[in-house]
C-alpha positions in Angstrom: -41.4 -64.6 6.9 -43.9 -66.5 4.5 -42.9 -64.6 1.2 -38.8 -64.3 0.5 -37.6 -62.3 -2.1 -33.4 -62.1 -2.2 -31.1 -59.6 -4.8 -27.9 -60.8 -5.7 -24.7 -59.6 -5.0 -24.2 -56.4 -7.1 -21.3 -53.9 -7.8 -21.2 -50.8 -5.6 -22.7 -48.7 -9.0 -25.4 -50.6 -9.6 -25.8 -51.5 -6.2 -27.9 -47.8 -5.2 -30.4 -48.3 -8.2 -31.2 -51.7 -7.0 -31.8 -50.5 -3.3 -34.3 -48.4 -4.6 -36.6 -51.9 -5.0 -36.7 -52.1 -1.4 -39.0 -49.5 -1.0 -42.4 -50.3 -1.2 -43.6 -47.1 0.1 -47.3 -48.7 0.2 -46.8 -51.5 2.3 -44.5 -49.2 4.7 -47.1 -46.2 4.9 -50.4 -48.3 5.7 -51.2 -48.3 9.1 -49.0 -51.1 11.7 -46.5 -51.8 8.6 -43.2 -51.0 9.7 -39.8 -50.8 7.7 -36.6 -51.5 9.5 -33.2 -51.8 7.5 -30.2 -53.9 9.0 -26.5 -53.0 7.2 -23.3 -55.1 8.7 -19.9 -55.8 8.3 -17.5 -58.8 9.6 -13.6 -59.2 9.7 -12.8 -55.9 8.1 -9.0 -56.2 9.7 -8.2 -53.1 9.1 -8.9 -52.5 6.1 -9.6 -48.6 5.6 -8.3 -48.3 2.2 -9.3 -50.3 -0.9 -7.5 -53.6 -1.9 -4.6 -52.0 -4.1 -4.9 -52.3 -8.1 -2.7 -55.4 -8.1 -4.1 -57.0 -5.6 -4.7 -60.7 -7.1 -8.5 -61.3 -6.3 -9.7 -58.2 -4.8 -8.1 -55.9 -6.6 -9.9 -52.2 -6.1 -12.1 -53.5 -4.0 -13.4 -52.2 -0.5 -12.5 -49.0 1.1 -13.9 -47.3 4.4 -14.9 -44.2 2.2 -16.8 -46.0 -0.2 -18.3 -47.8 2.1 -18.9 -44.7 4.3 -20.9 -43.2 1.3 -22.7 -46.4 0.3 -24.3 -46.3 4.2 -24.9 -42.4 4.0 -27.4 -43.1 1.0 -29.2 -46.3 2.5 -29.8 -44.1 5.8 -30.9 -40.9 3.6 -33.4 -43.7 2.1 -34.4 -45.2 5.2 -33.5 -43.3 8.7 -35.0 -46.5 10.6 -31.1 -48.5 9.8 -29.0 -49.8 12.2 -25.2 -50.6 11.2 -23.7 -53.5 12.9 -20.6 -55.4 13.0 -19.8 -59.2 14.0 -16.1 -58.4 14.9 -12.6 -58.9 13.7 -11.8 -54.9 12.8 -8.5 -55.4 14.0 -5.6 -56.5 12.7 -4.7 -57.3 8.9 -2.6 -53.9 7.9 -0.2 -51.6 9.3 -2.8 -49.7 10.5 -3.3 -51.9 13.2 0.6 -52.4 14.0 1.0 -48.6 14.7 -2.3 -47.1 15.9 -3.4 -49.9 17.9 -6.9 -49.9 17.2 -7.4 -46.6 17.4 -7.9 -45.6 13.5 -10.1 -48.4 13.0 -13.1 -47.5 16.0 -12.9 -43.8 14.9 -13.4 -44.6 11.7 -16.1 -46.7 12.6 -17.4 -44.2 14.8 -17.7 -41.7 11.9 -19.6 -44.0 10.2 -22.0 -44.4 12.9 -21.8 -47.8 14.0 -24.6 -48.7 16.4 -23.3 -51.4 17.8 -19.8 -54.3 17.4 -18.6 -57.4 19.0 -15.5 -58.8 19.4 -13.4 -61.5 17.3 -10.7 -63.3 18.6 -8.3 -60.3 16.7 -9.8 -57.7 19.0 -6.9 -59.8 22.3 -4.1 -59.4 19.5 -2.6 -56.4 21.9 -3.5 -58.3 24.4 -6.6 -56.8 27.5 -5.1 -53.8 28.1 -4.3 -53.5 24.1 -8.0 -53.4 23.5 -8.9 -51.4 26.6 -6.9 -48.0 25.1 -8.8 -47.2 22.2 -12.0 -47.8 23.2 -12.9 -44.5 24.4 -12.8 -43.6 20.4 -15.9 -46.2 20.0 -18.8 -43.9 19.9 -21.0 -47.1 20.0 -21.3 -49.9 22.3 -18.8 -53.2 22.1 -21.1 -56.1 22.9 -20.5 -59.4 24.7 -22.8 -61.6 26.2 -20.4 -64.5 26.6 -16.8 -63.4 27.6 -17.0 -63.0 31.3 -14.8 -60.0 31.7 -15.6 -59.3 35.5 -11.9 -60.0 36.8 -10.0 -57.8 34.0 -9.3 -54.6 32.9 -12.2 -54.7 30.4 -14.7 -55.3 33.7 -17.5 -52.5 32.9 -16.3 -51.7 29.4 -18.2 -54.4 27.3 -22.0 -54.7 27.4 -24.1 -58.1 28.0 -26.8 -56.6 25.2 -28.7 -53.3 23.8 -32.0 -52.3 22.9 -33.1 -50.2 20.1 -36.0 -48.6 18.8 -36.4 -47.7 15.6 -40.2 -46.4 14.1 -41.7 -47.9 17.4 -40.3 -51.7 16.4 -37.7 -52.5 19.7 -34.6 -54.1 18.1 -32.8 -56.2 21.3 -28.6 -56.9 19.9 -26.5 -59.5 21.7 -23.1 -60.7 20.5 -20.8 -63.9 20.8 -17.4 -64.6 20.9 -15.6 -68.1 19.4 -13.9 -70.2 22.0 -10.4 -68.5 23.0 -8.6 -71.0 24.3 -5.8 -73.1 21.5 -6.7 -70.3 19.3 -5.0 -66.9 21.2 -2.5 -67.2 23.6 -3.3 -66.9 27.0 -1.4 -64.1 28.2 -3.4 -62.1 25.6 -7.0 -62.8 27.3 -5.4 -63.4 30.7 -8.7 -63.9 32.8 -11.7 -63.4 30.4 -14.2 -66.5 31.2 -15.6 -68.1 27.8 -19.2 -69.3 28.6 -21.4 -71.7 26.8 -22.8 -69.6 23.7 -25.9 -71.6 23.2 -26.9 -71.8 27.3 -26.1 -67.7 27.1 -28.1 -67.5 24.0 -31.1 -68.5 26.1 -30.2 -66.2 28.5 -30.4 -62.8 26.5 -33.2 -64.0 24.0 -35.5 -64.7 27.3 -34.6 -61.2 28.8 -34.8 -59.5 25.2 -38.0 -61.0 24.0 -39.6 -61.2 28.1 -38.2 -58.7 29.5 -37.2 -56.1 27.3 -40.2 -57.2 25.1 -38.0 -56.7 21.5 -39.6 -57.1 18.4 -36.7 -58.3 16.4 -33.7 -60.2 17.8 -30.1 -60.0 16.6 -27.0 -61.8 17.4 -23.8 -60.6 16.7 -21.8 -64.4 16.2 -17.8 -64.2 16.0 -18.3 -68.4 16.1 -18.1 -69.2 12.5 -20.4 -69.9 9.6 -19.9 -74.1 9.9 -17.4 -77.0 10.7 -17.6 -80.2 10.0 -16.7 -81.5 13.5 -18.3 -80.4 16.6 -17.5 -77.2 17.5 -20.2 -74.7 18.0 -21.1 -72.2 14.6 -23.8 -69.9 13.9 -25.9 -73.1 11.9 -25.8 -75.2 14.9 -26.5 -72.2 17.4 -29.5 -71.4 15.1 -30.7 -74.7 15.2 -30.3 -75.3 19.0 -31.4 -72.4 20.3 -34.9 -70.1 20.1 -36.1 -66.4 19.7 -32.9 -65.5 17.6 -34.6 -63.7 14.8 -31.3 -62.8 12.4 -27.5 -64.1 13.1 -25.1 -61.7 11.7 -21.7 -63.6 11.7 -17.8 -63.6 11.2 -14.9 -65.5 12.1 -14.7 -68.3 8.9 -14.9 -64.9 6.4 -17.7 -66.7 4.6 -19.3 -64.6 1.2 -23.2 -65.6 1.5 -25.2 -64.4 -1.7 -28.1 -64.4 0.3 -28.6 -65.6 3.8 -29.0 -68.8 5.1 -32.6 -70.3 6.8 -32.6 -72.9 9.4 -35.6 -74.1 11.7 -34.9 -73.3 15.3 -35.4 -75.5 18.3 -39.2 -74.3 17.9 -39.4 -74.9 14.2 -39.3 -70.8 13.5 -37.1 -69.7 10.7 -33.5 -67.8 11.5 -32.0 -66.0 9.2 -27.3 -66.2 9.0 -25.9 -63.7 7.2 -22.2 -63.4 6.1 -20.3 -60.9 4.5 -16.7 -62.0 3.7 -13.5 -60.5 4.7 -11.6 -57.2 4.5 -15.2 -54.7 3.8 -15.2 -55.6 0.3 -19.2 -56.4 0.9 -21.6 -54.4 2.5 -24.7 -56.8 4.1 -28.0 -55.5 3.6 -31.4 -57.0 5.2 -34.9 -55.1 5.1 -37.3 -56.5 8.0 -40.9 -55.6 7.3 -43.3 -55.7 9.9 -47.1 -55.8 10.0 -48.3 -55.2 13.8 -44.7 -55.7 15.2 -44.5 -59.1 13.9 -42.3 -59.4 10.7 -44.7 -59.7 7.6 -41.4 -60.2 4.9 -37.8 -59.2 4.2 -35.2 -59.0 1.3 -31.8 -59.3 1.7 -28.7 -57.9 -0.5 -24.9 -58.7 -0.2 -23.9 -55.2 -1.7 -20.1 -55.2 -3.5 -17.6 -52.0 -2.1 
């Protein structure tokens, strides 16, 4: 990560030509060098149609179509991508209130999501509510640090998941923000919420030991910041080590670019945000020279 170069956030038309700069088709075809591209979402809440035309600050904006062909065209450039989302895709419009979930994981599906975690909006229908429309999830849901072993959702939500794209192993894990004072009990019943820094440690030691991964992801639903104590991706990223990119959610923060921090070994990790409601698209390119990642650019890309 010596060399960082970042585009800004661009409007959906513009935002093709400029993906085109992320090519360099010289670097990727010498020998060892390795191009791997990294698209994500947060706190879409249901949002499958744009913002409507009056809509005071988003107006137009958004759209599971538009977004659906924006991903089409990156994966047509580069078939090493992996689309990934940091939870909160329930819940926001009436889409939610009468399917249940279901419109929202198909849709998702159909996009070809490779992997989600889940927000705090995911228990809004309460274990059982988010049990029933999983079988339209074509793609795993990922938790490494809601203990579901005495629900309903026992067997249905994965600790992690590898990847391997063009020979570079990709290991995902995902973590959930503390439940408790923030959904009612009744809606998450017995689902354990474990320390996400101690699990952190966990899954990076069996991802980068065990399942030897090149590049390590966490899906966060924990927040961007606070300003008291509670845990957030900057404080996770700082405390923890192997976590190579945190894609987050939860505080619906809009990040230009991403955000570096040293980690408890004094390596850099990268925390991405996207926003709210899929008005923004997150795109990171990884580069890697003999498995070990030689650059990457970064590009918040307007729906």
């Amino acid at each position: 990560m010596q060399r960082r170069h970042f585009i800004k956030q661009t409007a959906a038309g513009s935002a093709l030509l400029a993906t085109g700069s992320f090519g360099l088709s010289a670097f990727v075809n010498a020998p060892g060098k390795k191009h791997i591209t990294i698209l994500h979402t947060n706190d879409t809440h249901s949002r499958l149609d744009p913002f409507p035309a009056n809509d005071a600050r988003y107006a137009n904006k958004g759209g599971v179509a538009r977004r659906a062909t924006l991903i089409e065209n990156i994966r047509k450039e580069n078939q090493n991508t992996l689309l990934l989302d940091a939870g909160d895709y329930f819940q926001g419009t009436p889409y939610f209130n009468f399917y249940g979930g279901e419109l929202e994981l198909k849709f998702m599906s159909m996009l070809g999501y490779d992997a989600a975690t889940i927000g705090n909006h995911e228990f809004d229908n309460g274990l059982e509510g988010l049990l029933a429309p999983l079988p339209h999830a074509n793609f795993p849901i990922i938790s490494s640090n809601y203990n579901f072993s005495n629900t309903v959702l026992d067997g249905f939500v994965e600790k992690y998941r590898t990847f391997e794209k063009d020979g570079i192993k990709v290991g995902v894990f995902g973590l959930g923000v503390e439940l408790e004072g923030l959904v009612t009990k009744k809606l998450y019943q017995e689902t354990r919420y474990q320390d996400p820094i101690e699990i952190s440690q966990e899954m990076t030691r069996i991802l980068k030991d065990e399942e030897q991964c090149d590049l390590i992801i966490c899906l966060s639903h924990l927040g961007y910041s606070y300003e008291d104590d509670k845990i957030s991706d900057i404080k996770l990223a700082k405390a923890t080590k192997n976590i190579d990119l945190i894609l987050g959610g939860h505080t619906h923060t809009f990040l230009l670019k991403p955000t570096i921090v040293k980690n408890i070994d004094d390596q850099e990790v990268l925390i991405n945000q996207v926003g709210f409601g899929g008005i923004n698209l997150g795109r990171i390119d990884f580069y890697f020279e003999e498995k070990k990642i030689n650059d990457f650019k970064s590009n918040s890309i307007m729906v």
